[in-house]
C-alpha positions in Angstrom: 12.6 -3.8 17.6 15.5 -5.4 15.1 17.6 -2.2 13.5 16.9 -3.8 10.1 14.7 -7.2 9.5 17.4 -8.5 6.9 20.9 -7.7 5.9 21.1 -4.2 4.3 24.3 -4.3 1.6 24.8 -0.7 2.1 25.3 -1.2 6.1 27.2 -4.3 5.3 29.7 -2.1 3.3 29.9 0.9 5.9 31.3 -1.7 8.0 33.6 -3.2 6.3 35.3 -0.5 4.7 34.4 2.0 7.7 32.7 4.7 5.4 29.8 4.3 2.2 31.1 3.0 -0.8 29.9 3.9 -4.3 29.1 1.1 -7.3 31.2 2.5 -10.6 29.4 0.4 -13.8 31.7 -0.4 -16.0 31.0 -1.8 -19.3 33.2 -4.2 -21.6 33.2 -4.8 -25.1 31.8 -8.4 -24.5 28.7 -10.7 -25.3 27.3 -13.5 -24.0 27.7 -17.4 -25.6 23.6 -17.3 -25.2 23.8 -14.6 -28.3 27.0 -15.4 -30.6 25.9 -18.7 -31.3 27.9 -20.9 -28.5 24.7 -22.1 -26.6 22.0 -20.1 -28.7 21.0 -16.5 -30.5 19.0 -14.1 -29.1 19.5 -14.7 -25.6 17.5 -15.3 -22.5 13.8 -14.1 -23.2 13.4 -11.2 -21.0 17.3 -9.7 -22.3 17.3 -6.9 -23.8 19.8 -6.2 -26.6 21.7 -3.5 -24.5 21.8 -6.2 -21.7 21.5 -4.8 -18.0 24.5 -2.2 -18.2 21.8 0.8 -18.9 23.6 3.5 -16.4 27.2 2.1 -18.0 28.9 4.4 -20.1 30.0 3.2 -23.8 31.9 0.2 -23.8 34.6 1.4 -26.2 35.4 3.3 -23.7 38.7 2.3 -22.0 37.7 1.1 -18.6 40.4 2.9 -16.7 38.6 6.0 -18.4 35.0 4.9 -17.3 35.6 4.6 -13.5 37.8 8.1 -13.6 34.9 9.9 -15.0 32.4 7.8 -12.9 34.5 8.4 -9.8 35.1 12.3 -10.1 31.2 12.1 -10.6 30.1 10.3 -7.5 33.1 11.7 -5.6 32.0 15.0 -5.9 28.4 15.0 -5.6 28.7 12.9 -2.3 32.2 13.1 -1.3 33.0 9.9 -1.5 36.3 8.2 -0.7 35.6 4.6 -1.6 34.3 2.5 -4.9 33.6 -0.6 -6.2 34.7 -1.3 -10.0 31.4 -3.3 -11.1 32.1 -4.9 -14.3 28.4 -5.2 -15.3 26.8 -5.8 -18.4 26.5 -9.3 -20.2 29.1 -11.8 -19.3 32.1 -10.8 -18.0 34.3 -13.3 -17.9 33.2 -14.7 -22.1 36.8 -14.1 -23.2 40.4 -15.3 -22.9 41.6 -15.7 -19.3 44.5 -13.0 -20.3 42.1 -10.9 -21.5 40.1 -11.2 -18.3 43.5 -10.1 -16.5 44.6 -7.3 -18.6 40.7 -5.6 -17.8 41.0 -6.2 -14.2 44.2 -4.9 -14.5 42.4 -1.5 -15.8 40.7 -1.3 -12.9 43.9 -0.9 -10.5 43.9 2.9 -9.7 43.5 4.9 -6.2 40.0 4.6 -4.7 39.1 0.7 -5.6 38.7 -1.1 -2.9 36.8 -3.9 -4.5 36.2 -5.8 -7.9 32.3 -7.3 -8.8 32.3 -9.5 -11.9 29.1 -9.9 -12.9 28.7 -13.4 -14.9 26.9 -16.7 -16.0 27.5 -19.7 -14.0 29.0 -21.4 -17.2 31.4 -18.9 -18.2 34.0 -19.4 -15.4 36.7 -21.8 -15.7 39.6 -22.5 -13.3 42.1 -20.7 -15.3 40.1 -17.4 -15.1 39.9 -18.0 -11.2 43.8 -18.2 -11.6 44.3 -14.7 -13.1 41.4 -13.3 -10.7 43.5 -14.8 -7.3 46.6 -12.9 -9.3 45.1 -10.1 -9.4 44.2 -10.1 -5.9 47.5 -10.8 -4.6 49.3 -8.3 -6.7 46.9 -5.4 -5.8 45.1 -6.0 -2.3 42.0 -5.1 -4.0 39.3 -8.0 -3.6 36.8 -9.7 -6.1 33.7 -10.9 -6.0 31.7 -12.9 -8.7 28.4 -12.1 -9.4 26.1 -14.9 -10.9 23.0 -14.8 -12.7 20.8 -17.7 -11.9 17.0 -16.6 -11.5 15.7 -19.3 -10.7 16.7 -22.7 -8.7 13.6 -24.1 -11.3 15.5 -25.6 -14.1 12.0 -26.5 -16.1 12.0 -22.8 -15.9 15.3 -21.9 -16.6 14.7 -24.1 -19.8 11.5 -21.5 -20.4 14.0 -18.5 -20.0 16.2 -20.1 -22.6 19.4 -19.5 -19.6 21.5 -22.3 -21.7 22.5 -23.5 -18.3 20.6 -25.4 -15.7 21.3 -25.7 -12.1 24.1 -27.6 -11.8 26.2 -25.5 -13.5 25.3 -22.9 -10.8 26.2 -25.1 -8.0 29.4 -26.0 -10.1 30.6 -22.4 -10.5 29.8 -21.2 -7.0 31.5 -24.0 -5.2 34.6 -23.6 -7.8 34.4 -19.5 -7.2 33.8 -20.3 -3.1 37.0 -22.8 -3.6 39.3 -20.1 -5.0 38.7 -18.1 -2.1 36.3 -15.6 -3.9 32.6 -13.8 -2.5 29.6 -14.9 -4.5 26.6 -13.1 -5.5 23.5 -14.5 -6.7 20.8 -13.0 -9.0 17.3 -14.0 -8.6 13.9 -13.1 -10.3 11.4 -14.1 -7.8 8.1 -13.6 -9.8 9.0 -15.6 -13.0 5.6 -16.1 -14.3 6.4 -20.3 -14.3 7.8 -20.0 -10.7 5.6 -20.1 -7.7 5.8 -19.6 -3.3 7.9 -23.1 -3.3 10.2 -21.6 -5.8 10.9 -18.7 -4.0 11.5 -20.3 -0.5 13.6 -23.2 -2.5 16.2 -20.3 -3.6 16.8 -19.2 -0.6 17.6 -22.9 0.8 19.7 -23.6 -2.2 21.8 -20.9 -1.8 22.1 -21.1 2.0 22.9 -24.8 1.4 26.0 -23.5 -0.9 26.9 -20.6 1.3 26.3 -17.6 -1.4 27.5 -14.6 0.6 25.4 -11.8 -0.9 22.1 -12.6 -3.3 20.3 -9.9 -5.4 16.6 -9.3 -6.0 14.9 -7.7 -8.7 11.0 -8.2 -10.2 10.8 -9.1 -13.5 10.4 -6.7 -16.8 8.9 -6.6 -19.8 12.1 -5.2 -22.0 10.7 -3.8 -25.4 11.3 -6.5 -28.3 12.2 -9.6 -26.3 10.5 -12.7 -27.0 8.7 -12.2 -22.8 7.8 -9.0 -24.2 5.8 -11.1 -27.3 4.4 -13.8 -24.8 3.3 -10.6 -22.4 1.7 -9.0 -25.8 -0.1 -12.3 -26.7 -1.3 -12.6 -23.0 0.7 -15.6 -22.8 2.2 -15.3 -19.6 0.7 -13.5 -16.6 2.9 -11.6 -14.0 1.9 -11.3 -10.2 0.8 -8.6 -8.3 3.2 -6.5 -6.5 1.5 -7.9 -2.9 2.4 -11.3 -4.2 5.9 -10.3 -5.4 6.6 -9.1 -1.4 5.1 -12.1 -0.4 7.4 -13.7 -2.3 10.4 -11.9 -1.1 9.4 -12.4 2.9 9.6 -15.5 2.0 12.5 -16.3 0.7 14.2 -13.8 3.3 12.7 -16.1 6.2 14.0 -19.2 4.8 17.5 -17.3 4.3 20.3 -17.6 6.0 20.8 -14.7 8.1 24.8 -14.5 7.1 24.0 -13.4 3.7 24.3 -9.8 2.6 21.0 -8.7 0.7 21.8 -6.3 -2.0 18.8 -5.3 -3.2 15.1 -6.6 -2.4 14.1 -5.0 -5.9 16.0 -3.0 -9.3 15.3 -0.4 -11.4 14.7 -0.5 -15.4 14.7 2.5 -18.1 11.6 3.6 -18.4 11.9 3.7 -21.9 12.8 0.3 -22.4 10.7 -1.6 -20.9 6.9 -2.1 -21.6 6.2 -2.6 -17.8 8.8 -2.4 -14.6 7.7 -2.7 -11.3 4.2 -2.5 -11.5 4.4 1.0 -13.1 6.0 2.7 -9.6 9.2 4.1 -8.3 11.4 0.9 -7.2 11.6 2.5 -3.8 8.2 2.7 -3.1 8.1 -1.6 -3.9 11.0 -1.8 -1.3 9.3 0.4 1.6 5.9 -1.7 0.7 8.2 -5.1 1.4 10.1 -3.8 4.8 6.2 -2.2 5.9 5.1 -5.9 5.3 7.9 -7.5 6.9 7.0 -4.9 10.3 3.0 -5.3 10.2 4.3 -9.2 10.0 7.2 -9.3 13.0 9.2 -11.4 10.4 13.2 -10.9 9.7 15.5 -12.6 7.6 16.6 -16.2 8.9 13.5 -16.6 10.9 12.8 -20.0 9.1 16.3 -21.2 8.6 16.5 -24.1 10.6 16.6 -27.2 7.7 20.4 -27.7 7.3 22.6 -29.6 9.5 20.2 -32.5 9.8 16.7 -31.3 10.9 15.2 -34.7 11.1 18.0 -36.2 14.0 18.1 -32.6 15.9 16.7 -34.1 18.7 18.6 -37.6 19.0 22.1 -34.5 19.0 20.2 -32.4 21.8 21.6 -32.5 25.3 
């Protein structure tokens, strides 16, 4: 029996590093061009106006600050050595390259061994890639980008109102893979316009580009949204959670098996959100998924044999 039927993040981590490392949230003083006007107001429809940074501390808070407190935190309530400074919430790269630099900058200190950058795929130019590589080479500590996406489904990324489509995705990820960066992906598998082909199609697209790490969460009904109006109005109609791991098996068997799963499924504040997970602890969706996966004899990659030219395979065989 396989240790793990896809690539657990957290093991992924212990062996790189040699020891568990700790996610610090940070949270800048930043928006997104999908809410000041640049592309649109408002945002994407199921985006909250305190974005995704809910476990973040106060973004006037200097970000040197916010990792020391986070740090002696986590450090002492599971001795841990080694952290991840993950700038989180909205778009983290919206701003001046130099003011890009002089936050990364912030997060220099004892203990970081890595940078995330969570971003949209339209907010990263080639002079921000500059000061990132800079960074890198001053400090030794390494960056990854993380990019929401969603969907591969532009028809429904024009539903989400994203303000991007998919090219843009495939634009930033080759320019971010080009710089000599990781990428992350951020997919919502059970988009109520999305179905099974959807799911499996993510998971070739970002094989196909050689994302390194990919992220999973369900989707949620964030109190005073316009999803949360369509979900009111019994305009949209979300899937069952036995569809939603469906889903997910899915799209891990069509996967590639070199790419790092973060997560198979997130969390949301209660309190926030009209509905999250089908009402149950996020853990509970994830043990359901990896059950299904066992009962199944199915494992990440199982199905990823379509690059490389499938169709002459057997004119290459010897």
């Amino acid at each position: 029996m396989l240790k793990s039927r896809y690539r657990v993040y957290s093991e992924y981590l212990r062996n790189k590093h040699g020891c568990k490392v700790y996610k610090l949230p940070v949270n800048l003083p930043v928006t997104c061009p999908n809410r000041d006007g640049e592309l649109g107001v408002g945002g994407c429809i199921f985006c909250g106006e305190s974005g995704a940074g809910f476990e973040a501390l106060p973004e006037m808070i200097p970000v040197k600050e916010q990792l020391e407190r986070n740090m002696e935190y986590i450090g002492k309530k599971y001795n841990a050595k080694k952290f991840i400074a993950y700038f989180q919430n909205f778009s983290n790269t919206y701003m001046p390259p130099e003011r890009f630099s002089h936050y990364l900058d912030q997060a220099c200190m004892p203990g970081i061994v890595e940078v995330y950058i969570s971003t949209r795929p339209d907010c990263i130019s080639d002079r921000h890639l500059a000061e990132a590589s800079d960074f890198v080479g001053r400090t030794g500590i390494e960056a990854t980008f993380e990019l929401g996406l969603q969907t591969v489904n532009y028809h429904t990324l024009s539903r989400l109102n994203r303000g991007h489509t998919l090219a843009e995705f495939i634009d930033s990820v080759l320019r971010v893979r080009n710089a000599g960066f990781g990428v992350c992906a951020h997919l919502i598998l059970d988009l109520p316009w999305d179905n099974m082909a959807d799911a499996v199609e993510n998971a070739k697209v970002l094989s196909a580009l050689g994302v390194q790490q990919v992220k999973l969460h369900s989707l949620y009904i964030v109190k005073g949204t316009l999803l949360a109006r369509l979900y009111n109005e019994k305009s949209i109609r979300l899937v069952s959670v036995e569809e939603y791991a469906r889903r997910v098996i899915a799209f891990l068997e069509h996967l590639s098996p070199d790419i790092v799963v973060q997560r198979l499924i997130g969390r949301a504040p209660e309190e926030e959100t009209i509905t999250a997970n089908w009402d149950t602890s996020w853990w509970k969706v994830k043990e359901y998924i990896e059950e299904q996966m066992e009962a199944l004899d199915t494992w990440q990659g199982k199905k990823f044999s379509y690059l490389g030219g499938k169709a002459v395979r057997k004119f290459c065989e010897e």
